[in-house]
C-alpha positions as CSV (number, residue, x, y, z in Angstrom):
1,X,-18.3,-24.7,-17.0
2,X,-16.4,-27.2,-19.0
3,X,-15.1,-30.6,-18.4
4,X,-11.5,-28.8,-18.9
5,X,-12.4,-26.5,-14.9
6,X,-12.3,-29.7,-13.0
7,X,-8.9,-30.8,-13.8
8,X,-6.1,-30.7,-11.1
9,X,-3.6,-27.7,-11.2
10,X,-1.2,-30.5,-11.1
11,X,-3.0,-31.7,-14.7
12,X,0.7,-32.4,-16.7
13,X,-0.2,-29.5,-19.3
14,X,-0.9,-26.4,-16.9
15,X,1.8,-27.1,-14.0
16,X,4.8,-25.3,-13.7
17,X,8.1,-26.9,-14.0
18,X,7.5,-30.2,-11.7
19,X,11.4,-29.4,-10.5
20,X,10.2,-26.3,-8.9
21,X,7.6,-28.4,-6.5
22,X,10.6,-30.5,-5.0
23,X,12.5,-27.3,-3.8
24,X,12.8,-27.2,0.1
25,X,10.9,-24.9,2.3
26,X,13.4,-21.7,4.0
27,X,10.1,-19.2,4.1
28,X,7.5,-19.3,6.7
29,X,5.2,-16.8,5.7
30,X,2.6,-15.5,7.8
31,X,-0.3,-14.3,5.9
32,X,-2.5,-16.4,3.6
33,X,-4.4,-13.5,2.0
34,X,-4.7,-12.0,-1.6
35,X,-1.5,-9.4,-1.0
36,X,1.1,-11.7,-0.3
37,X,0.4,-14.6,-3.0
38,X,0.1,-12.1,-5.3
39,X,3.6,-9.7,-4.1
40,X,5.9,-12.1,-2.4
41,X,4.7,-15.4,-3.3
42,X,5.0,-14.4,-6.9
43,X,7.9,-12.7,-6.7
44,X,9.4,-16.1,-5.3
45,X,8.4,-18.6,-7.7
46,X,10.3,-15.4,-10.5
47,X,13.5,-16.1,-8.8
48,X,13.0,-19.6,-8.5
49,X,11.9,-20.2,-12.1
50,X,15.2,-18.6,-12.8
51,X,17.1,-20.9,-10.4
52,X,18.3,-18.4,-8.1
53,X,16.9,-19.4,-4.6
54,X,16.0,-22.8,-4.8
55,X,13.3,-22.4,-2.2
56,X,9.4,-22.7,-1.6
57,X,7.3,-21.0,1.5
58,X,5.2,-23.1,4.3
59,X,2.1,-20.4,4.9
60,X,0.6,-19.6,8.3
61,X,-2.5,-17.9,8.4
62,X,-2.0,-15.2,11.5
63,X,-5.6,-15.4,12.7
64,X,-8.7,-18.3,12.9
65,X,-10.7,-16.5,9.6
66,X,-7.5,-18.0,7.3
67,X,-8.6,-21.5,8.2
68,X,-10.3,-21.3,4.5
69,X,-7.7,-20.0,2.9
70,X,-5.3,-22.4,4.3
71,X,-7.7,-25.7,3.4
72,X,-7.5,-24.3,-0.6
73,X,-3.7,-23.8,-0.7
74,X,-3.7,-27.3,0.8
75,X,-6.4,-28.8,-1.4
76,X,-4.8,-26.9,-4.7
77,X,-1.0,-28.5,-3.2
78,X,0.1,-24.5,-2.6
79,X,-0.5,-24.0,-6.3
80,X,-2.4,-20.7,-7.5
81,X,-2.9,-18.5,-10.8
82,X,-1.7,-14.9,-10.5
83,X,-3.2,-13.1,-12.7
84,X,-1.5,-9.3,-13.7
85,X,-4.0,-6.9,-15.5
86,X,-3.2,-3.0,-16.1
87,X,-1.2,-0.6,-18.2
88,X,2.3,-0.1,-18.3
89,X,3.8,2.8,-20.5
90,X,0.2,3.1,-21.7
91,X,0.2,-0.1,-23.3
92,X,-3.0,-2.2,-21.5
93,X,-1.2,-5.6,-20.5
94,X,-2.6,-8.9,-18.9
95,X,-0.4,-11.7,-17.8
96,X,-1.3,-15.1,-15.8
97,X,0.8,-18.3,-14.6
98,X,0.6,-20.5,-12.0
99,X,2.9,-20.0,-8.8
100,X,4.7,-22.7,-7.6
101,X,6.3,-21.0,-4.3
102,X,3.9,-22.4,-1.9
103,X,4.6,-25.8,-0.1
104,X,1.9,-26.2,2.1
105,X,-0.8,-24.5,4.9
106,X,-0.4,-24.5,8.3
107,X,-3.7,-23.5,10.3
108,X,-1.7,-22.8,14.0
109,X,-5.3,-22.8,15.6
110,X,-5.1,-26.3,14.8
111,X,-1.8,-27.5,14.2
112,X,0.4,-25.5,17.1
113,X,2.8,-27.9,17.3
114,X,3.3,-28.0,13.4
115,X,3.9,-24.6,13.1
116,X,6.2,-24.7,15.8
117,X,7.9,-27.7,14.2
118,X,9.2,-25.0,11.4
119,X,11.2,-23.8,13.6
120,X,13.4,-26.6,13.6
121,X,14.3,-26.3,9.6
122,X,17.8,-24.7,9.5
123,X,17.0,-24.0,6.1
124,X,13.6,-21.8,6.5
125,X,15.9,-19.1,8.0
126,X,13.6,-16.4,6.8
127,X,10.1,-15.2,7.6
128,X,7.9,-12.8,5.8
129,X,4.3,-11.6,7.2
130,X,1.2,-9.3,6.0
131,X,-1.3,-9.4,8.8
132,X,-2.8,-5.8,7.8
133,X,-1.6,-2.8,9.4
134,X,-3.1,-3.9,12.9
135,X,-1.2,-6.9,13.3
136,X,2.0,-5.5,14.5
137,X,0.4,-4.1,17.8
138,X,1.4,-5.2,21.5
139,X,-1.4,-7.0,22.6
140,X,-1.0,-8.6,26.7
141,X,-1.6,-12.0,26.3
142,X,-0.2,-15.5,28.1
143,X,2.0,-17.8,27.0
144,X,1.5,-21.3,27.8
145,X,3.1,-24.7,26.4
146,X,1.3,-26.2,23.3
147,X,-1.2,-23.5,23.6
148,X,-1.8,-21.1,20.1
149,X,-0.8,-17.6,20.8
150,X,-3.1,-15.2,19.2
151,X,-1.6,-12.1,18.2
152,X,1.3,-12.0,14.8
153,X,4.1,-10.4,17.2
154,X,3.1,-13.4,19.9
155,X,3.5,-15.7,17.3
156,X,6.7,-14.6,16.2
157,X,8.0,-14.6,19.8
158,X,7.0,-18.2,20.2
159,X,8.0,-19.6,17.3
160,X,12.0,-18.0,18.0
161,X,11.9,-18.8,21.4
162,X,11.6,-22.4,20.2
163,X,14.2,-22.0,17.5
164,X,16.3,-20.3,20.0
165,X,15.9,-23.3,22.4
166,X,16.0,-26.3,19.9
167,X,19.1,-25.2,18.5
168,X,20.6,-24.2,22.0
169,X,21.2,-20.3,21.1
170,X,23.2,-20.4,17.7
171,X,24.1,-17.3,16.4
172,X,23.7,-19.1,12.9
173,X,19.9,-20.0,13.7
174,X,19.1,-16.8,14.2
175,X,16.3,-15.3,11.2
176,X,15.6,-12.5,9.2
177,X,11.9,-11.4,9.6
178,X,10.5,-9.0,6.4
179,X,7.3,-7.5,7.7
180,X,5.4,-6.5,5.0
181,X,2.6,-4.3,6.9
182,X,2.2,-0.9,5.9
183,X,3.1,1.0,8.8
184,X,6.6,3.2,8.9
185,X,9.1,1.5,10.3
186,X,7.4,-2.1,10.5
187,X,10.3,-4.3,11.0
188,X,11.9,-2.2,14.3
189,X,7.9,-1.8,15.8
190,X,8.1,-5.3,15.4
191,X,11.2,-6.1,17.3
192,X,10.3,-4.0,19.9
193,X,6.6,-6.1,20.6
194,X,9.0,-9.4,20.2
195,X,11.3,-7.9,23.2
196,X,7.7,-6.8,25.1
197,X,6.8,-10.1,24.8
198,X,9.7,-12.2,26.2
199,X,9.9,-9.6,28.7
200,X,5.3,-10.4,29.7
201,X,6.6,-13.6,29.7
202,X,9.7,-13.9,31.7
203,X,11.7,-15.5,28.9
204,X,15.7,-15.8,29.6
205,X,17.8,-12.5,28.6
206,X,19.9,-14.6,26.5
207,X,17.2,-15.0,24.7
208,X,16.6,-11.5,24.2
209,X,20.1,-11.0,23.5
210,X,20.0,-13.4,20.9
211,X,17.2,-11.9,19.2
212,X,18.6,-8.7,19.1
213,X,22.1,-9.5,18.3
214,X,21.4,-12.9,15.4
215,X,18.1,-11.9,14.2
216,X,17.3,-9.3,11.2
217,X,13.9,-7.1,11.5
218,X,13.9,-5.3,8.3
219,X,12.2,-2.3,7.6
220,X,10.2,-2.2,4.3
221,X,7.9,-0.5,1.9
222,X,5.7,-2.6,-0.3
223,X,3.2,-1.6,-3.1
224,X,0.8,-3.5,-5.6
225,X,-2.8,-3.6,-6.1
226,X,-4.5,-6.8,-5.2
227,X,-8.1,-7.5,-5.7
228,X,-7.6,-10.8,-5.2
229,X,-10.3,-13.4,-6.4
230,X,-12.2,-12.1,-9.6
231,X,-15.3,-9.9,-8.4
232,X,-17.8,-8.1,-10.7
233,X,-19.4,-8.4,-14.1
234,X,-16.3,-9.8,-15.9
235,X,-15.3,-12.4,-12.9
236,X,-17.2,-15.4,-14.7
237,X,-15.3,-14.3,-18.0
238,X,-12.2,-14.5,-16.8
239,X,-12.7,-17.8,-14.6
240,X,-13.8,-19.4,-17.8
241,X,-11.0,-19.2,-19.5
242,X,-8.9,-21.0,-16.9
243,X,-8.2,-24.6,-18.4
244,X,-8.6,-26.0,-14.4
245,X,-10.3,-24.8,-11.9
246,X,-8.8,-22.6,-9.5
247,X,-9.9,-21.3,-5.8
248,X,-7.3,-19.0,-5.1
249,X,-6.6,-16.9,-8.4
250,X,-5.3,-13.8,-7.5
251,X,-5.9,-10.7,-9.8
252,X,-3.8,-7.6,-9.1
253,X,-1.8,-4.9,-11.2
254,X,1.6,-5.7,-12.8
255,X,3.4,-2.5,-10.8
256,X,5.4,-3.9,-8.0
257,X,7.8,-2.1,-5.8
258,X,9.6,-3.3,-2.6
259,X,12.2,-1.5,-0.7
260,X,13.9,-3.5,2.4
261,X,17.0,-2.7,4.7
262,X,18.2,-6.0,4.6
263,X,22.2,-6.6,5.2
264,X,23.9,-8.9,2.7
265,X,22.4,-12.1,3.9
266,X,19.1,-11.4,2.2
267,X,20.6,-9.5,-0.7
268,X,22.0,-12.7,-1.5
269,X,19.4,-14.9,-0.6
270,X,17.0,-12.8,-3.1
271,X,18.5,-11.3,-6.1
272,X,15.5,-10.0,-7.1
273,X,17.1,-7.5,-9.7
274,X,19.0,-9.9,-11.7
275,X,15.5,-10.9,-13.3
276,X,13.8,-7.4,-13.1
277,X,11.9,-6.6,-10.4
278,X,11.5,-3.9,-8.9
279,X,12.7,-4.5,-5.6
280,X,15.4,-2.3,-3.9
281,X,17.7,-3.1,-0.7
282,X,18.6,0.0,0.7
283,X,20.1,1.4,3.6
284,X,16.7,3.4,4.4
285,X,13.0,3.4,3.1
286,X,12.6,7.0,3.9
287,X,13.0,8.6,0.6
288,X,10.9,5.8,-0.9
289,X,8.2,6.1,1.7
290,X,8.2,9.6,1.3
291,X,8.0,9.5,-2.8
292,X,5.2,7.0,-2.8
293,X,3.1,9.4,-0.1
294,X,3.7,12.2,-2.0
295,X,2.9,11.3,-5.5
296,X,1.0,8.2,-5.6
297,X,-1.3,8.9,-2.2
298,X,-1.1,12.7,-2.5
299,X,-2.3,12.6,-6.1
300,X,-5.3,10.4,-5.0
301,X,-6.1,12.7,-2.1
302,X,-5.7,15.5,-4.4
303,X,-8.2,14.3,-7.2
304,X,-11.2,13.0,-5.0
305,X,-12.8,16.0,-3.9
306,X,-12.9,17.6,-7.2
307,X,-13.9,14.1,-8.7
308,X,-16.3,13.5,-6.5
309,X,-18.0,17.5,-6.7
310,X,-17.9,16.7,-10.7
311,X,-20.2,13.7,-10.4
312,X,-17.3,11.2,-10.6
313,X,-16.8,7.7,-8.5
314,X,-13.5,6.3,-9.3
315,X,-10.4,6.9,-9.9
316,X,-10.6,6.0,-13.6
317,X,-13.1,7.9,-14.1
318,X,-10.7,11.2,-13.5
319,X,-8.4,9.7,-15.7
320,X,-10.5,9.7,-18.5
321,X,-11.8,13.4,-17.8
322,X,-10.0,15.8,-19.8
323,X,-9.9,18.5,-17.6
324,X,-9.4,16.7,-14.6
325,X,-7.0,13.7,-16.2
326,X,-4.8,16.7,-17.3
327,X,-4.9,18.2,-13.8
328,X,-3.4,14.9,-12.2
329,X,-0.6,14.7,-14.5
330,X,-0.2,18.5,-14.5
331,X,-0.4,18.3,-10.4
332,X,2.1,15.2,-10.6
333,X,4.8,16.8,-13.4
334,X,4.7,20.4,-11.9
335,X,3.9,20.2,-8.6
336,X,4.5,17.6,-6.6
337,X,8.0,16.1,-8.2
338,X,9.9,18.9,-8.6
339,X,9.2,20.2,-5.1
340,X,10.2,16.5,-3.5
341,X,13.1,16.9,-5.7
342,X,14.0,20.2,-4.2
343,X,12.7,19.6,-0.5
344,X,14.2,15.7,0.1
345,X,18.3,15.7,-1.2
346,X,18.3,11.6,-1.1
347,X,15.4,11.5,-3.7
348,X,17.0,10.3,-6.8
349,X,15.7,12.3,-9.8
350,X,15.5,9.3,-12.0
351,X,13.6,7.2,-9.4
352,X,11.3,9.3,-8.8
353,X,10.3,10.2,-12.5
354,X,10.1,6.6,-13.5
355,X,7.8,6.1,-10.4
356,X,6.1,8.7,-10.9
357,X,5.1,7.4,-14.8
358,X,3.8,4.5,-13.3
359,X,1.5,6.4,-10.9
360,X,-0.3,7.2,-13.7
361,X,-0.5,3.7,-15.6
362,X,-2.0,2.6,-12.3
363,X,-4.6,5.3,-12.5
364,X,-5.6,4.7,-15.6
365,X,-6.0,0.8,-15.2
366,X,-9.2,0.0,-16.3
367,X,-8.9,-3.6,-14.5
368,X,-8.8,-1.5,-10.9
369,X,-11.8,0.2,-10.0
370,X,-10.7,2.2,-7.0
371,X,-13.4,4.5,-5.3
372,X,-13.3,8.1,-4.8
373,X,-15.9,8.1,-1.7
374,X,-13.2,5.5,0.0
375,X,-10.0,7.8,-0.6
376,X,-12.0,10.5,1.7
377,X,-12.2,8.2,4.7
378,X,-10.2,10.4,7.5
379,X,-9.1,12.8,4.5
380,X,-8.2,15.2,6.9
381,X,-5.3,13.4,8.6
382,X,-4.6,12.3,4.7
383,X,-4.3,16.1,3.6
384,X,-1.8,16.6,6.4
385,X,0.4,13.6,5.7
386,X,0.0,14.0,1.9
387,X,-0.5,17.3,0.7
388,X,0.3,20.3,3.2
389,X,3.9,19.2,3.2
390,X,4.0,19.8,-0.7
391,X,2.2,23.1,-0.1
392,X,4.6,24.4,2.3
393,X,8.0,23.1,0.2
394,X,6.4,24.5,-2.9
395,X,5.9,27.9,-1.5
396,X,9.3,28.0,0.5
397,X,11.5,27.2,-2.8
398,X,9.4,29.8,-5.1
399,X,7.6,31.6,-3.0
400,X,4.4,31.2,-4.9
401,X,1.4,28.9,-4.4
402,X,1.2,25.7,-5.9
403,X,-2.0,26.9,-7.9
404,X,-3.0,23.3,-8.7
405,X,-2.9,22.2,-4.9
406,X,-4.5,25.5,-3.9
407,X,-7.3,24.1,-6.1
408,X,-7.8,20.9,-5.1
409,X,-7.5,22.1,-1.0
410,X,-10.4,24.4,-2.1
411,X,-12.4,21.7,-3.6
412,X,-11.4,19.6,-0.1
413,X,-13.6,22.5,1.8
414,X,-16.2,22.3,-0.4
415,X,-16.3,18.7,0.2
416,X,-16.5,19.4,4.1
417,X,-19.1,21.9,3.7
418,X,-21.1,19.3,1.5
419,X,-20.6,22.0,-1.5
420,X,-22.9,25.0,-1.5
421,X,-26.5,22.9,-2.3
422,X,-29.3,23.1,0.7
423,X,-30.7,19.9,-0.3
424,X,-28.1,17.3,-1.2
425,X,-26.0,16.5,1.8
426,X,-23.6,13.6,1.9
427,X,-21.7,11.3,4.8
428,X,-18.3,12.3,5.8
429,X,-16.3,9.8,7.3
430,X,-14.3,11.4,9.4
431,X,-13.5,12.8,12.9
432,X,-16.9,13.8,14.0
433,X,-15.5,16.9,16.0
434,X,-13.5,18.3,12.9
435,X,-16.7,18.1,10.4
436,X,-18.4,19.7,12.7
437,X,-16.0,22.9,13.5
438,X,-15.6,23.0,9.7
439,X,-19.4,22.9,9.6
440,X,-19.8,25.7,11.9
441,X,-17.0,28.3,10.4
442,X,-19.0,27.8,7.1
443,X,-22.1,28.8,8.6
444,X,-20.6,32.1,9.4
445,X,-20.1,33.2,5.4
446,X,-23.5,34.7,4.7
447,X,-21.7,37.1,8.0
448,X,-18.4,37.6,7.5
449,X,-18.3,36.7,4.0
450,X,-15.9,33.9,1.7
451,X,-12.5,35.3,1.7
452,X,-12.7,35.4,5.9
453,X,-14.5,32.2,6.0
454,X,-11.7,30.8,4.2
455,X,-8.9,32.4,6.5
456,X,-10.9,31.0,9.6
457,X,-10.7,27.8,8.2
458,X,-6.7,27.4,6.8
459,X,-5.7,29.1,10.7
460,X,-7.9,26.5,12.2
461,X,-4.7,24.6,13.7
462,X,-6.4,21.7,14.7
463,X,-7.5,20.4,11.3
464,X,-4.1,21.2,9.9
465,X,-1.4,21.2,12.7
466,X,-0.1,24.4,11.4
467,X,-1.7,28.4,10.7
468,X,-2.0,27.6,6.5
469,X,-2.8,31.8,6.6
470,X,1.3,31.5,6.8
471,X,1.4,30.4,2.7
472,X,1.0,34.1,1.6
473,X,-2.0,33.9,-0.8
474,X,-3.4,30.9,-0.6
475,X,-6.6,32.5,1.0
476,X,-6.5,34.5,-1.8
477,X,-6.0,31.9,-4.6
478,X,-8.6,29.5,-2.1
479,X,-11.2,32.2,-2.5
480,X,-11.2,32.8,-6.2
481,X,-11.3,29.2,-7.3
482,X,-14.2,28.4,-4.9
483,X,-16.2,31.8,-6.3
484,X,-15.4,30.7,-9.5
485,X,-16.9,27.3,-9.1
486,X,-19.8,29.2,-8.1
487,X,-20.0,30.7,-10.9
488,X,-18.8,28.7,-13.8
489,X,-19.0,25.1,-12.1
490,X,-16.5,22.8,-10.9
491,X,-14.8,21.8,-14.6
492,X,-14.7,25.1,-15.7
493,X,-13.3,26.3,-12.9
494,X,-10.3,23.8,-12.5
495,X,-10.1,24.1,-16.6
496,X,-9.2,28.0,-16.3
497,X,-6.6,26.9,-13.3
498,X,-4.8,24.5,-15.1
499,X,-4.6,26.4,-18.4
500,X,-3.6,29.4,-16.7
501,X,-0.7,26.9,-15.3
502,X,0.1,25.7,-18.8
503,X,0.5,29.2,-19.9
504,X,2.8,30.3,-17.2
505,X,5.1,28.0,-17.9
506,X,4.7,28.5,-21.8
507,X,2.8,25.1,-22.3
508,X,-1.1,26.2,-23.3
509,X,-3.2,23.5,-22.9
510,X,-5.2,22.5,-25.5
């Protein structure tokens, strides 16, 4: 460590724009963690670097394990180094700067009546959150003067029930809140706990009206990587060649992508596309959420099973497999765009392609070592959401199966029956009941033999929701991958699938 790693991120020479730290606060962010100073927080200081809103963000942390979080931001005077590492068009890219966006930390725990006090500002008129998907949840819980509520949505409700009361019911103090959580339809679940709670707590209807009627809950999609504070074998590498040292960088990939339904207000407030971002306001998230389940989850739900039966752990580790990097692409390109393209009408072609480009930067960023093993947690509920609905398009608009899929929902059973060895045996982390019935139907091969095995298991309607014996030969195609993996192994099995793919459509792979 050099004399240089104990200067101040205020030090004259590193500091952003001394302007941009005099800007008043109109955010109130609750959420102190990695995801948010490296999405929104960044995002921010863009637009404000470009003089285009001309405001900074007072952070809240939603729970009492933020208190640390919150000391740093304080200590540092908000001030942290995002750091963007990745590929983009398959050129590998790393960017860093300090973000200015941050005014202060508020611990509530601690300072109730400070965070409360926010809600006096006309001018922070807009809040944003990331409290992990559990943190919009209706939780019963009091409500008592000068007293820290605990949960995000009682928080919220506090904190507008004293904005609502300070400035006597405006219509003009009324907010726009931009949940960030990653649950559909965050910003309406979150409106409706709100309204629970003023109900618990016996709070005026007029004040309910005014929420309802002055006060914006947008819906929204969000996606970036985020690792957050440098881990690993190159973390003291890249923390030495900060100038000043830093307790907050945050590393995370340069894709970003947020889609709100906001109404002008915001639009204004945030032109986020007059400098480039990726950020959409829309009228509905749905086709996004729907693209970005589809491709970018479905493709990782897709790959881990035959990645992890190949002897693989990450995600850049299929990448860099031929056989199986040319699957993912193949499974992307082939399968899984053109049938959300022909299944979902207000999927725009364009959109879609250029997202679905990036999905494959991402997996092939070396800075982002994402797990196989933790892509299988509750992969059944994951194939369901992610995959089947691909399967079942696929086959209705060519009435063929998707070989590809059928391939990697083969290699899925093999995972459940922990393959075909007597010895190795590995954890599945999922609903103990399913493993188990999927268990027993494979214990019935050596009697009824593979291909009726394998129609037990796709009309087994409580793993899938739905008879998959229905997709006219998918037992079929199911059966003569998995006999071939038998045979031949797992590469050589997928290999002769996807060049038989590449052939059909007069595109040999090589």
């Amino acid at each position: 460590m050099t004399g240089n790693r104990d200067r101040s991120l205020l030090s004259h020479d590193v500091c952003p724009d001394k302007g941009l730290l005099a800007l008043p606060e109109r955010v109130l962010q609750i959420g102190e963690g990695n995801f948010l100073r490296g999405f929104v927080d960044w995002m921010i200081h863009g637009l404000n670097q470009h003089d285009l809103f001309r405001g900074r963000i007072v952070v809240v942390a939603p729970r009492t394990t933020g208190a640390p979080n919150i000391d740093r931001l304080n200590r540092q005077d908000g001030l942290f180094t995002v750091w963007l590492r990745g590929v983009q068009q398959g050129v590998q890219v790393e960017e860093r700067e300090i973000v200015s966006s941050v005014s202060r930390g508020i611990d509530p725990y601690q300072h109730w009546g400070e965070f409360l006090g926010c809600a006096e500002n006309p001018e922070i008129d807009i809040v944003v959150s990331n409290t992990t998907e559990s943190g919009i949840q209706y939780t019963p819980e009091d409500f008592k003067s000068g007293t820290p509520v605990q949960s995000f949505p009682g928080k919220l409700t506090a904190y507008l029930y004293h904005r609502y009361c300070h400035f006597d019911g405006a219509a003009s103090a009324g907010m726009t809140i931009v949940p960030c959580e990653l649950i559909d339809n965050n910003g309406d679940k979150l409106r409706e706990i709100v309204l629970h709670h003023a109900d618990d707590w016996q709070l005026p209807r007029s004040f309910t009206e005014w929420v309802q009627s002055h006060n914006h809950f947008c819906n929204t999609l969000v996606d970036r990587i985020v690792t957050g504070f440098p881990q690993g074998e190159d973390a003291d590498d890249l923390l030495s060649a900060l100038p000043y040292r830093d307790e907050l960088v945050t590393v995370g990939e340069p894709f970003h992508l947020w889609v709100i339904e906001a109404d002008e207000r915001l639009k204004s407030a945030w032109p986020f596309e007059k400098i480039g971002m990726n950020a959409h306001y829309v009228t509905d998230v749905t086709p996004y959420r729907i693209q970005k389940v589809r491709i970018l989850n479905g493709a990782h739900t897709a790959m881990c099973a035959l990645g992890l039966l190949s002897g693989l752990q990450t995600v850049g580790e299929v990448m860099d497999q031929p056989i199986l990097g040319l699957f993912v692409r193949r499974l992307i390109d082939e399968e899984i765009v053109p049938t959300l393209l022909a299944s979902v009408p207000a999927i725009d072609k364009a959109t879609v392609e250029e997202f679905a480009g990036s999905v494959v930067d991402r997996f092939r960023n070396p800075f982002v070592h994402h797990e196989l093993n933790s892509i299988t947690l509750n992969g059944l509920s994951k194939i369901r959401v992610r995959l089947i609905p691909t399967l079942y398009e696929y086959y209705q608009n060519r009435e063929q199966v998707p070989a590809l899929l059928a391939a990697s929902i083969a290699a899925q059973l093999l995972f459940y029956r922990n393959a075909d060895s007597h010895t190795e045996r590995w954890i599945i982390r999922d609903d103990p009941e399913m493993v188990q019935m999927i268990a027993d139907i494979w214990r019935e091969e050596a009697t009824v033999g593979l291909e009726a095995t394998i129609s037990t298991l796709l009309g087994t309607t409580e793993l899938w929701s739905q008879d998959l014996n229905e997709i006219d030969g998918l037992r079929e195609g199911i059966a003569v991958f998995i006999h071939s993996v038998r045979t031949h192994g797992i590469i050589a099995a997928l290999e002769s699938v996807v060049r038989q793919c590449g052939q059909s459509r007069g595109n040999v792979a090589r």
